[in-house]
C-alpha positions in Angstrom: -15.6 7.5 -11.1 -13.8 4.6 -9.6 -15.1 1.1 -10.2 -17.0 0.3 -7.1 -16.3 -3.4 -6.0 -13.2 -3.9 -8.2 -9.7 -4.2 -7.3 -7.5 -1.3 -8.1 -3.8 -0.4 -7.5 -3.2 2.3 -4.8 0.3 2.8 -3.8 3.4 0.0 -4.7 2.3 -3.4 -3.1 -1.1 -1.9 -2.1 -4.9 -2.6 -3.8 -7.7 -1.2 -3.0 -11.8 -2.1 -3.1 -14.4 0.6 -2.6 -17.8 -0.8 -1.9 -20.8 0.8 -2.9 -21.1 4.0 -0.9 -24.3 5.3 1.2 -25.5 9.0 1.4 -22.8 9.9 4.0 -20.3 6.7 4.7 -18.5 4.5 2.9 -16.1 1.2 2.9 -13.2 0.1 1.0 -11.2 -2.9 1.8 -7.2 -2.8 0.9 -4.5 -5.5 0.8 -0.7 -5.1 1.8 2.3 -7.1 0.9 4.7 -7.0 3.7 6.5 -3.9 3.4 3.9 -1.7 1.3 2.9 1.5 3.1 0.2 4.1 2.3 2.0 7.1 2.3 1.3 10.0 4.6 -1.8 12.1 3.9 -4.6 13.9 5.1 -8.6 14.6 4.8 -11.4 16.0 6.4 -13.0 13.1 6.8 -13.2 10.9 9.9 -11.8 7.3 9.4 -12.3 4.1 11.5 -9.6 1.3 10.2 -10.3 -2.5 11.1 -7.5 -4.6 10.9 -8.9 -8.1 8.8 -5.7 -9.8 8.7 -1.7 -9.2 9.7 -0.6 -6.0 11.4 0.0 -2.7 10.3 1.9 0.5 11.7 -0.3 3.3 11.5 1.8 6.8 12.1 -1.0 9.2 13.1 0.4 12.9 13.7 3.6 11.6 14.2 2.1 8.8 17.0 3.2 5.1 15.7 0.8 2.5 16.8 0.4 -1.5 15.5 -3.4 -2.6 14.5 -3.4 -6.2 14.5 -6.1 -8.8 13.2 -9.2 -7.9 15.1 -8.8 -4.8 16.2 -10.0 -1.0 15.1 -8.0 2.6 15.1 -10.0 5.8 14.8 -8.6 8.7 12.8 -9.7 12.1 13.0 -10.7 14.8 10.2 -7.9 16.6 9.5 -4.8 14.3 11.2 -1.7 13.3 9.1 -1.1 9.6 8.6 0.1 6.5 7.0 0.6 3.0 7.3 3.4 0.6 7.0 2.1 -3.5 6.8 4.4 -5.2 8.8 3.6 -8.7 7.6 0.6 -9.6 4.5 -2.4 -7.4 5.9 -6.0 -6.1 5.2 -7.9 -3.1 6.5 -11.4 -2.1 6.5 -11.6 1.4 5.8 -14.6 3.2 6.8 -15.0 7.4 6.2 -17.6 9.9 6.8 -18.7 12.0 4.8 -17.9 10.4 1.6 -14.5 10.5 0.1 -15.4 12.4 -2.7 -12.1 12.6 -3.6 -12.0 8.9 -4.7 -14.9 8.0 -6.2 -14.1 10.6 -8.9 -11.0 9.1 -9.6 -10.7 6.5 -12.5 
């Protein structure tokens, strides 16, 4: 299992915090140097994203859009994406139904 509520790398220039998890949701805050991206992927899990700090380029079935501080992006079960931090940045990741497939990594 993953160490909820510790820091741990994801992708080059990218960390990555999952909180402890309810029945059906969960959180995880990650931090971008400037350049780091989260590479492409997909889940079935729906995903709201709130931007903490910076701004990020989120490619979501091929559709580019910028998050800044402040502001949320939805992403559907099932849709391709990544990100690219265009400056320092921080996200609040949110997912139902649990992402399984992380918190039995570690």
């Amino acid at each position: 299992m993953c160490p909820i509520g510790e820091w741990e790398p994801a992708e080059p220039g990218v960390k990555r915090k999952i909180f402890e998890p309810g029945s059906s949701i969960m959180m995880m805050e990650v931090q971008f140097e400037e350049g780091a991206e989260g590479y492409v992927h997909s889940h079935p899990h729906e995903q709201l994203s709130y931007c903490l700090k910076g701004a990020i380029e989120f490619t979501i079935d091929g559709e580019k859009t910028v998050v800044r501080a402040g502001e949320t992006i939805f992403i559907p079960g099932g849709a391709k994406h990544g990100v690219k931090a265009l400056e320092p940045s921080a996200l609040l990741d949110a997912f139902t139904p649990l992402r399984t497939d992380l918190l039995k990594r570690g």
